[in-house]
BAMI-322748 format. One line per 4 residues: number of its first residue (from 1); their letters; for each residue x, y, z of C-alpha. Coordinates in steps of 0.25 Angstrom, whole numbers, plus 5000, padded with zeros to 4 digits. Example, Ala and Ser with C-alpha at 12.3 -4.5 7.8 and 13.67 -1.06 7.14 Angstrom:
# residues 2
1	AS	5049/4982/5031; 5055/4996/5029
//
This chain:
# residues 321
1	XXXX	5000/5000/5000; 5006/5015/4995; 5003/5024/5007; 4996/5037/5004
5	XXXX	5005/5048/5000; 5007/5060/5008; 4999/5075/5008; 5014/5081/5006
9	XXXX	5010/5089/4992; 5025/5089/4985; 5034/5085/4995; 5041/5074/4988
13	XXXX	5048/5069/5002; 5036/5067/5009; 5030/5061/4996; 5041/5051/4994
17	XXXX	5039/5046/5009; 5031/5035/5011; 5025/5031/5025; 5024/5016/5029
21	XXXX	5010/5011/5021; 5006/5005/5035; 5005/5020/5043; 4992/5022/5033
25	XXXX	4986/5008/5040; 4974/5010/5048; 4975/5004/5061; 4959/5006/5063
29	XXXX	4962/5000/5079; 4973/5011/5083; 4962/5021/5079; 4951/5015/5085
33	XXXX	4961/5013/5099; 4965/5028/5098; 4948/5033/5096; 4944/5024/5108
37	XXXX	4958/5031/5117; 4952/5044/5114; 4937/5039/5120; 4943/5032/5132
41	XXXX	4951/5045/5133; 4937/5054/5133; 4931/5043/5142; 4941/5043/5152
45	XXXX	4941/5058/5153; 4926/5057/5156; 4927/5048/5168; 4937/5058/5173
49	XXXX	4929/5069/5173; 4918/5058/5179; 4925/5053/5189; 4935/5065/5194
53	XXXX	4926/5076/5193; 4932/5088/5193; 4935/5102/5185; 4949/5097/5180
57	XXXX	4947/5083/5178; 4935/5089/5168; 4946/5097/5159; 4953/5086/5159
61	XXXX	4944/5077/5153; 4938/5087/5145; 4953/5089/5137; 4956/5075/5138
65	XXXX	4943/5073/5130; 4945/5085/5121; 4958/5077/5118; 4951/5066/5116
69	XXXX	4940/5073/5108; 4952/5078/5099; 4958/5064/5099; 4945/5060/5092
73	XXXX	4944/5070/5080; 4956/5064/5078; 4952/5050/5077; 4940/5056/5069
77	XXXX	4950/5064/5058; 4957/5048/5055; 4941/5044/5050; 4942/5055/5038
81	XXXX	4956/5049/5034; 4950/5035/5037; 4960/5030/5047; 4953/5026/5057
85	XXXX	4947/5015/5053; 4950/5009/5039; 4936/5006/5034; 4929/5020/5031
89	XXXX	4915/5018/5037; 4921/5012/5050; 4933/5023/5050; 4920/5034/5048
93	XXXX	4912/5028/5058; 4922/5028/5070; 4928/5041/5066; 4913/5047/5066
97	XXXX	4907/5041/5077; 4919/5039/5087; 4926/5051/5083; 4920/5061/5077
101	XXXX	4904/5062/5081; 4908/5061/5095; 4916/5076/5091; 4904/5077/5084
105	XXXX	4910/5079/5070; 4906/5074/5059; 4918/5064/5052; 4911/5066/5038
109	XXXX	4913/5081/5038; 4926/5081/5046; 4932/5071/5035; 4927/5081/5023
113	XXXX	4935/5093/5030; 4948/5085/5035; 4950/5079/5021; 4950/5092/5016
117	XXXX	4960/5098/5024; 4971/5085/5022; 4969/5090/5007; 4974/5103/5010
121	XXXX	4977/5109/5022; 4979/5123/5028; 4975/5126/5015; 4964/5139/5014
125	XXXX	4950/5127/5013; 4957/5119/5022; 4946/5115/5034; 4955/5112/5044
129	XXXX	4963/5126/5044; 4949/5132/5042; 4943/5126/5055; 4955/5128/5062
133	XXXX	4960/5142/5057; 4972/5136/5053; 4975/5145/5042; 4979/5159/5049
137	XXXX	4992/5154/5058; 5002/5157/5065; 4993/5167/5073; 4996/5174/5087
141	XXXX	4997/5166/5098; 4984/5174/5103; 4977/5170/5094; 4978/5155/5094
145	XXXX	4975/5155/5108; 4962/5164/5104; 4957/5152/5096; 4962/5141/5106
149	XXXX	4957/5148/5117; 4943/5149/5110; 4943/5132/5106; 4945/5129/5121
153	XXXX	4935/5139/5124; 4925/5132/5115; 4924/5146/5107; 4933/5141/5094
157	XXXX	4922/5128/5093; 4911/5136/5092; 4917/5147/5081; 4922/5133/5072
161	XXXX	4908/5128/5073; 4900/5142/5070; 4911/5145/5060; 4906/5130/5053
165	XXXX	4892/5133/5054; 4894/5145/5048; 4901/5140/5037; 4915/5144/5038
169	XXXX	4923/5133/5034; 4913/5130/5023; 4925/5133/5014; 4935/5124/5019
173	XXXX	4925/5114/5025; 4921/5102/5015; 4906/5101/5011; 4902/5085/5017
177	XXXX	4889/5080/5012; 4882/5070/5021; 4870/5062/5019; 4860/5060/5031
181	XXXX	4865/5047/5036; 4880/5054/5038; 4875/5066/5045; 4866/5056/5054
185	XXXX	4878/5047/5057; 4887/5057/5060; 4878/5065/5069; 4874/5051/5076
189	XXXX	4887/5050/5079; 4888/5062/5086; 4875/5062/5094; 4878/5047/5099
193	XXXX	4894/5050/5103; 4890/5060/5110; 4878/5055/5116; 4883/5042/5120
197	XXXX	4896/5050/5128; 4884/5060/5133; 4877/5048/5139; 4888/5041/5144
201	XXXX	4893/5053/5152; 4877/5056/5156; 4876/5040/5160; 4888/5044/5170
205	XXXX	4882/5055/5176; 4890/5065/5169; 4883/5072/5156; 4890/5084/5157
209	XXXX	4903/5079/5153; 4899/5077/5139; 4897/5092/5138; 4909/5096/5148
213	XXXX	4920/5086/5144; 4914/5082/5128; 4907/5093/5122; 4915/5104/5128
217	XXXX	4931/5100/5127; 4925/5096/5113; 4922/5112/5110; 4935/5117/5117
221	XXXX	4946/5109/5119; 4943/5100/5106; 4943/5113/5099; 4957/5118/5105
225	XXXX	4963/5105/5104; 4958/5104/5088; 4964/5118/5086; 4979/5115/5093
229	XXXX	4980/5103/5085; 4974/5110/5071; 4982/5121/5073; 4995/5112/5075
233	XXXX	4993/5104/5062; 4992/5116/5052; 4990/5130/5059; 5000/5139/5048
237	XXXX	5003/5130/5037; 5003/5131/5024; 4994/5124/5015; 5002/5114/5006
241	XXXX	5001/5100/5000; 5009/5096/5009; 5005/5093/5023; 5017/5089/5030
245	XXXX	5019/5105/5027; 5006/5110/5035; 5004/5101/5045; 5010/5098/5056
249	XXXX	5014/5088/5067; 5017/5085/5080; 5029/5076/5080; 5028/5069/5096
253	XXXX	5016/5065/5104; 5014/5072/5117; 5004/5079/5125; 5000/5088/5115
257	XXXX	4998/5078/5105; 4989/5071/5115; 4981/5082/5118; 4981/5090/5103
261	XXXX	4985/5079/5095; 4979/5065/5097; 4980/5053/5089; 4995/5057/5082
265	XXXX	4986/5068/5073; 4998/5077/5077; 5006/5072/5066; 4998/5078/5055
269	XXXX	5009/5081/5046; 5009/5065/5046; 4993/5065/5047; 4992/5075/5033
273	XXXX	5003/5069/5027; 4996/5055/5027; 4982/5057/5027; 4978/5042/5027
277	XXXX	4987/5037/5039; 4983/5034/5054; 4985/5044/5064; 4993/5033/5072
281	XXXX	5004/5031/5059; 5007/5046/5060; 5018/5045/5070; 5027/5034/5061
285	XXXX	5026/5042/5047; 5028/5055/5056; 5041/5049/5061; 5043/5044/5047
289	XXXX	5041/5060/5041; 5050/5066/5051; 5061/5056/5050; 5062/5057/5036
293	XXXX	5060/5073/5037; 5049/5074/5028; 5041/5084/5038; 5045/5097/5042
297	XXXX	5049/5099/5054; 5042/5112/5056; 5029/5105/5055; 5033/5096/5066
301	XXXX	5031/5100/5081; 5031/5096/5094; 5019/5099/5101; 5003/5107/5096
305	XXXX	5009/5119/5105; 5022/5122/5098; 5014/5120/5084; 5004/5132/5092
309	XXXX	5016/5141/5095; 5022/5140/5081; 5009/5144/5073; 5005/5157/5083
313	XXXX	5012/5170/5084; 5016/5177/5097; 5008/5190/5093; 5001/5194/5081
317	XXXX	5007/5201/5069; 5008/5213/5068; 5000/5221/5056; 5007/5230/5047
321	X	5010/5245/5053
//
């Protein structure tokens, strides 16, 4: 089996390399593993809160479950790229219904916009940069710090969604047509995710922890986690064929991975590169790239808060006289 060639545009280096055919292999059981991880993880911070009632047990929980919420868009963005599991309807069907509708998103609609930004990103219809606001950095410190202090307030979730309703990103967004039975499966999903945890934390006693440690840290700290991690793969690059040029990677795991990074999406350099391979191969052909200096070493960095510093500005520019 040839593997897939890389997104590298005319870079002949990067063209001629060839990783080992098996890193494209779908391992539909290490997915699988790693999804039911992130819902013990969001399980286990609800019997905390449960059990050790208590103002800072609550905002632990309610970050290890943003993590954890964060954790699953991540396992929901392998169904678009059919990674998760290798037969489609079984690979949409996990992804939507374990992953996605819990988030309540809708795989179908999220798979026509993340496709379209592998074709081309950072460029001006690029729907990632457009969600994101991508497009206009390095920008002052102050600013950056405007806009994460909105996410985490819940203020940055509620421009996005009255920015979407209003049609904003209509531009950039692809149309998706659904038929009925599409919108209904997707919407079921939602309700019954939701539901279920809902009745499970109101069987316990407990029904206002689906709104306190689900639905709010999924409105704030998802939205501020989401914007460290986007702004770190392409915030200020260029738009280019090739994608080991505006993207960038984390090149060791660590705290900050675990936290803004989860399930090894940190190395997307690797992840544009090579759309069709598994979030758990990205390490070895990562090490592969950089031992045979194929990547630039200005696109490689060692944590999401050096990647924050080198895209903002101390003060703003100053105008003209």
């Amino acid at each position: 089996m040839c593997p897939p060639r890389s997104r590298a545009g005319d870079n002949a280096a990067l063209n001629r390399f060839a990783p080992d055919p098996s890193l494209f292999v779908v391992n539909p059981w290490t997915g699988l593993l790693a999804l039911l991880g992130d819902w013990a993880l969001i399980v286990a911070a609800f019997v905390m809160a449960i059990v050790v009632p208590h103002p800072l047990t609550y905002l632990l929980a309610a970050l290890v479950i943003a993590r954890s919420q964060l954790a699953l868009a991540v396992i929901m963005h392998e169904s678009p790229h059919g990674l998760l599991v290798p037969r489609q309807r079984w690979n949409d069907l996990v992804g939507q219904w374990a992953a996605a509708g819990p988030l309540f998103i809708s795989l179908q609609t999220y798979r026509a916009g993340h496709l379209k930004h592998h074709l081309h990103p950072m460029r001006h219809d690029d729907p990632v940069a457009a969600v994101f606001g991508l497009g206009d950095y390095p920008q002052p410190r102050g600013t950056v710090a405007m806009r994460l202090l909105a996410d985490l307030c819940g203020v940055g979730y509620l421009i996005s969604a009255f920015k979407l309703v209003r049609g904003d990103y209509s531009a950039s967004m692809p149309t998706v047509e659904k038929s009925r039975r599409t919108v209904a499966w997707e919407a079921a999903s939602m309700l019954i995710s939701n539901g279920l945890l809902f009745g499970l934390l109101a069987w316990s006693g407990h029904p206002w922890l689906y709104f306190g440690l689900w639905l709010l840290p999924a409105i704030t700290l998802l939205p501020f986690m989401g914007r460290v991690r986007a702004i770190m793969e392409h915030a200020g690059l260029p738009a280019c064929d090739d994608q080991s040029r505006n993207a960038r990677s984390i090149v060791r795991r660590n705290w900050q991975t675990f936290v803004f990074g989860p399930h090894a999406v940190h190395y997307h350099i690797e992840h544009h590169l090579y759309v069709r391979m598994p979030f758990y191969h990205l390490h070895r052909v990562h090490a592969d790239l950089v031992a045979q200096r194929l990547i630039s070493g200005e696109n490689l960095h060692d944590g999401y808060i050096g990647v924050l510093r080198s895209v903002t500005r101390t003060a703003p520019d100053t105008p003209p006289v």
